[in-house]
N, CA and C of each residue as an Amber inpcrd file, in Angstrom:
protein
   285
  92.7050000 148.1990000 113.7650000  93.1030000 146.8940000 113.2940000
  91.9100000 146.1310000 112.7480000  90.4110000 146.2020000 113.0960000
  89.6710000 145.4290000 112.6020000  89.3350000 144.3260000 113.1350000
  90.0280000 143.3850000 113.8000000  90.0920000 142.1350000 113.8060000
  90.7920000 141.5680000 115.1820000  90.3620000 140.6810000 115.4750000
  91.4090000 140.4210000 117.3410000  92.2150000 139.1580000 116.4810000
  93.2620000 139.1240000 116.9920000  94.2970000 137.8760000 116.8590000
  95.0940000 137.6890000 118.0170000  94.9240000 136.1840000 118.0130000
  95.7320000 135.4370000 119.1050000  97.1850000 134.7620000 118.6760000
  98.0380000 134.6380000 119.7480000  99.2050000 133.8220000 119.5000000
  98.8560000 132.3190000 120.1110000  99.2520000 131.6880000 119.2960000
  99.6020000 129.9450000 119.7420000 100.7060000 129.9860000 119.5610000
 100.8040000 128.5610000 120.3910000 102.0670000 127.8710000 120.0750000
 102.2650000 127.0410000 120.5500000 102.9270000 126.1210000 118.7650000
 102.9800000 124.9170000 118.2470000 104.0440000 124.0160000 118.3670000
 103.9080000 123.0180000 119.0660000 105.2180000 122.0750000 119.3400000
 105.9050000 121.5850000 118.0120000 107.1410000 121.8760000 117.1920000
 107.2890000 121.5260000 116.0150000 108.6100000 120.7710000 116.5200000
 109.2440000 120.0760000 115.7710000 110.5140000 119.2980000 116.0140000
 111.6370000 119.6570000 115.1230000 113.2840000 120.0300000 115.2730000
 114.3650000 120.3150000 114.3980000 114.6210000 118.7400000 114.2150000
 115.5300000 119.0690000 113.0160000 115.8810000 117.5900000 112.2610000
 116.7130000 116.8820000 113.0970000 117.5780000 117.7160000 114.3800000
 118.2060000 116.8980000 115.2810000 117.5540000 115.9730000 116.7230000
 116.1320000 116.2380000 115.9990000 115.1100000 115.9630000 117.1500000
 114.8090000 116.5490000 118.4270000 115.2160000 117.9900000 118.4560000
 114.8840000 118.3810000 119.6070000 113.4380000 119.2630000 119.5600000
 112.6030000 119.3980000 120.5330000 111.6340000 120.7020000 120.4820000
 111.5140000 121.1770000 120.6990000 111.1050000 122.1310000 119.9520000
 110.8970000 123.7790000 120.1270000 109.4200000 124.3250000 119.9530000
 108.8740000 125.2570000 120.1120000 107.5340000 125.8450000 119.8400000
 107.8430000 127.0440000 118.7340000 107.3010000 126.9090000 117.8040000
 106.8900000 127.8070000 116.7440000 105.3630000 128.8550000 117.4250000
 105.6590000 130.2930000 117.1080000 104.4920000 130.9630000 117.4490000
 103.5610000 132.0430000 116.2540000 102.4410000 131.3710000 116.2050000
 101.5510000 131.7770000 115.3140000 100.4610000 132.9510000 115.2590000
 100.4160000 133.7640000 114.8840000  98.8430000 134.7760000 114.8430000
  98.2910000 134.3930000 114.1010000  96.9300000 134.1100000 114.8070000
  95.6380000 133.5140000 114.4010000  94.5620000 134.3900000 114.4970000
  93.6960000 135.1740000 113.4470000  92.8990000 135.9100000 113.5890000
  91.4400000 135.1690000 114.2260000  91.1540000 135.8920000 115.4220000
  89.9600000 135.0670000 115.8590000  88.5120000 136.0010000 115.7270000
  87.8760000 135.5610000 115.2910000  86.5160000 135.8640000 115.2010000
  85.1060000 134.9740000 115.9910000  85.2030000 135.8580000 117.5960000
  84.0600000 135.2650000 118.5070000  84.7860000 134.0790000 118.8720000
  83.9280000 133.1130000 119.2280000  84.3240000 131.2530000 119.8750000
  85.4120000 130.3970000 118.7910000  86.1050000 130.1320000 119.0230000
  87.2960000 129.4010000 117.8000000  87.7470000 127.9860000 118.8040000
  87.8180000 127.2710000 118.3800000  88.5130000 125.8690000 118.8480000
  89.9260000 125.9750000 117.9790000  90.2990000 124.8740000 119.1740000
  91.8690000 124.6630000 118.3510000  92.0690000 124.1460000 117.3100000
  91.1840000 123.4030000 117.4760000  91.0090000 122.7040000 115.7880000
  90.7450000 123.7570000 114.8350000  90.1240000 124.5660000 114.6780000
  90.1450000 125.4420000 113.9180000  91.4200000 126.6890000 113.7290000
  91.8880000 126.5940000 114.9800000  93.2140000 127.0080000 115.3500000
  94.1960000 126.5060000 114.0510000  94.0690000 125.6510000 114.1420000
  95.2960000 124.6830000 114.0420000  94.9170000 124.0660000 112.5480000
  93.9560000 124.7300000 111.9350000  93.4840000 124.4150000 110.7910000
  93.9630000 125.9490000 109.9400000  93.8320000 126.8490000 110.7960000
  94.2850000 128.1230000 110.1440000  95.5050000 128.2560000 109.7290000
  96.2660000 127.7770000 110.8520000  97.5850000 127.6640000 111.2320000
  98.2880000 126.7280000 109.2370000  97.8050000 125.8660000 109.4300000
  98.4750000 124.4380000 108.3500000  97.5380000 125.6240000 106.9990000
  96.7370000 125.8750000 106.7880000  96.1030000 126.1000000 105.5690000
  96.7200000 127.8370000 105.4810000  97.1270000 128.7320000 106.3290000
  97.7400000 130.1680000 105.9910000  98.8110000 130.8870000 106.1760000
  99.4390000 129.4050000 107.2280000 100.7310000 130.0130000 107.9030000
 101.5170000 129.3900000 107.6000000 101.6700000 127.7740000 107.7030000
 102.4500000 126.7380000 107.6540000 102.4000000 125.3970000 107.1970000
 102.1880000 125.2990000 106.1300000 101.5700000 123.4080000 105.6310000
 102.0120000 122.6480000 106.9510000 103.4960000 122.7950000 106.6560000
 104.1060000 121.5800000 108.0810000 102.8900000 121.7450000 109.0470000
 103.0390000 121.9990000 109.8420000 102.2230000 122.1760000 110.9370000
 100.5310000 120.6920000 110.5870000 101.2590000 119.6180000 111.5630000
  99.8720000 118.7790000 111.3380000  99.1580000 118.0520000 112.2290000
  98.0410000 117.6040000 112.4280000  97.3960000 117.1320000 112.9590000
  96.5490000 115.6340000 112.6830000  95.7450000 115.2990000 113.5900000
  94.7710000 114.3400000 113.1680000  93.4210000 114.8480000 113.4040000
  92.2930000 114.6470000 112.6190000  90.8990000 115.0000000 113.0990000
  90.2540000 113.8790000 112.2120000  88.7730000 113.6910000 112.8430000
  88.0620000 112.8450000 111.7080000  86.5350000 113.4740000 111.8830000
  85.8770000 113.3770000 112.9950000  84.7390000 113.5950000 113.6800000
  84.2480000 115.2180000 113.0540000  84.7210000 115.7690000 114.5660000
  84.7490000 117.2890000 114.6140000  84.0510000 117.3080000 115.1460000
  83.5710000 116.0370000 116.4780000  82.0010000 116.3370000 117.4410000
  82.4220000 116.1950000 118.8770000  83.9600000 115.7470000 118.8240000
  84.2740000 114.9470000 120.3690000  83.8610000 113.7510000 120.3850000
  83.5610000 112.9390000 119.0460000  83.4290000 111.3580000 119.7940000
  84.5670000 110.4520000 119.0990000  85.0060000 110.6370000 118.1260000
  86.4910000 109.7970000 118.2910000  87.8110000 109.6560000 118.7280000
  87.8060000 111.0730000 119.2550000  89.3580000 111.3610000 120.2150000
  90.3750000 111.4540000 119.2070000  90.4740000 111.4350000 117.6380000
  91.4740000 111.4500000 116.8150000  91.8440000 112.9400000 117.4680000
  91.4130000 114.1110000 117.7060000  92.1120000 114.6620000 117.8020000
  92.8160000 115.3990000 119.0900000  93.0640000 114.2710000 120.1220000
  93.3300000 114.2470000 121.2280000  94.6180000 114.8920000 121.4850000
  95.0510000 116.4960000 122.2300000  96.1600000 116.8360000 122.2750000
  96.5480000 116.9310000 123.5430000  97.7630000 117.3890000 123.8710000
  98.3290000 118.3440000 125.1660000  98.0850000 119.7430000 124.8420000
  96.7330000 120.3630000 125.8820000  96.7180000 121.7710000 125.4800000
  96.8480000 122.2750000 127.0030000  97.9000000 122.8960000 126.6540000
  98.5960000 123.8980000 127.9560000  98.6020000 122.7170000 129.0220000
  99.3050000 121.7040000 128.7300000  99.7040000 120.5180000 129.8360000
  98.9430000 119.5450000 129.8010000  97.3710000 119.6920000 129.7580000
  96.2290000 118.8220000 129.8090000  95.5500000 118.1010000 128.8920000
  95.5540000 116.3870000 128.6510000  94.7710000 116.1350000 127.5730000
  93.7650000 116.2610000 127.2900000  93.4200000 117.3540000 126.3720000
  91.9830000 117.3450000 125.6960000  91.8150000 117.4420000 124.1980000
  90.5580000 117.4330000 123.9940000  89.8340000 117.2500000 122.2530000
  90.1940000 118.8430000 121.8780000  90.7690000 119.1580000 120.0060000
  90.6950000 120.1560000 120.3000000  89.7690000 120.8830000 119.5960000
  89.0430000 119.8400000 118.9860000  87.3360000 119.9890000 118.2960000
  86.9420000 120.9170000 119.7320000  86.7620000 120.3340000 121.1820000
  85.9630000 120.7400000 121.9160000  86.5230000 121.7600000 122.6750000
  87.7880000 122.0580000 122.6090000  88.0080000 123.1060000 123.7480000
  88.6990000 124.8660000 123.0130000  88.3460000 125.6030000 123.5430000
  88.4920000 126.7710000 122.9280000  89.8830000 127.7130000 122.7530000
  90.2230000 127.7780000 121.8080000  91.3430000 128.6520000 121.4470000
  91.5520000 129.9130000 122.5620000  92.4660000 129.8600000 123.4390000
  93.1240000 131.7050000 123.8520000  94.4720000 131.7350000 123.7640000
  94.7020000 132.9850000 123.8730000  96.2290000 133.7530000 123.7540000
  96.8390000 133.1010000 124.6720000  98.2930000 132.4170000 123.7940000
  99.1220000 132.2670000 124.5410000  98.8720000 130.8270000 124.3610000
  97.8520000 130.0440000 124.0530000  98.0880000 128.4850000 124.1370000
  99.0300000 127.5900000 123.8430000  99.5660000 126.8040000 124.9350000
 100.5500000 126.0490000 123.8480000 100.0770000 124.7690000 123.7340000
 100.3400000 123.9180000 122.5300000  99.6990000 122.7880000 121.9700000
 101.2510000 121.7080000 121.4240000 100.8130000 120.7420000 121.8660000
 101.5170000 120.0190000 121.7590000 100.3810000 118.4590000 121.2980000
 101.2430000 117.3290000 120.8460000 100.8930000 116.3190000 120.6970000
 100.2180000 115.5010000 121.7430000  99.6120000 114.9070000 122.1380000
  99.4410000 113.4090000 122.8490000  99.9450000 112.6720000 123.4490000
 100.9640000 112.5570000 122.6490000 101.9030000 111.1470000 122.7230000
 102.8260000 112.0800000 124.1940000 103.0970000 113.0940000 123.8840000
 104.0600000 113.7030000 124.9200000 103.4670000 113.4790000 126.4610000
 102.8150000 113.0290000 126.9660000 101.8770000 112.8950000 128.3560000
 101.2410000 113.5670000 128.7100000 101.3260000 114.4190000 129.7760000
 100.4810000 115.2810000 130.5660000  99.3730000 114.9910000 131.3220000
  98.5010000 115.7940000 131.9610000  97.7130000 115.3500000 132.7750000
  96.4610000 115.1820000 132.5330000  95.3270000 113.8960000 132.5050000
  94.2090000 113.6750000 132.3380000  93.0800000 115.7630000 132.6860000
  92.3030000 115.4750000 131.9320000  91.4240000 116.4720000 131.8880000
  90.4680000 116.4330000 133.2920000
């Protein structure tokens, strides 16, 4: 194969408003953040698929998610198999 790839997965919403997770292969090469995740994701897999970022250092929190339950940056925390990612706004538990 060449190459390792991971699955995510992405909290997306149907037009009747319910959610569901969409699941993505993401080719990873060495250390990957979600942000970069999730940059692969919108730029090779899926436009829909969106986010907020501004920084890319961890100091403005724009891109503050629910990753696998817990709020964190996803500039700062690292992509593995199986992640699921969700928004912010949805709650979860402080880091």
């Amino acid at each position: 194969m060449g190459r390792n790839e991971i699955t995510v997965r992405i909290a997306t919403w149907n037009r009747d408003g319910s959610k569901v997770y969409r699941q993505y292969l993401v080719p990873l090469d060495g250390e990957m953040s979600v942000l970069n995740a999730l940059e692969y994701v919108h730029i090779h897999l899926d436009p829909s698929v969106s986010y907020r970022v501004s920084c890319r250092r961890g100091v403005c929190g724009a891109c503050l998610m629910l990753i696998n339950g817990k709020k964190r940056l996803a500039c700062e925390t690292e992509v593995t198999d199986g992640m699921e990612i969700d928004p912010a706004s949805e709650g979860g538990e402080d880091a």
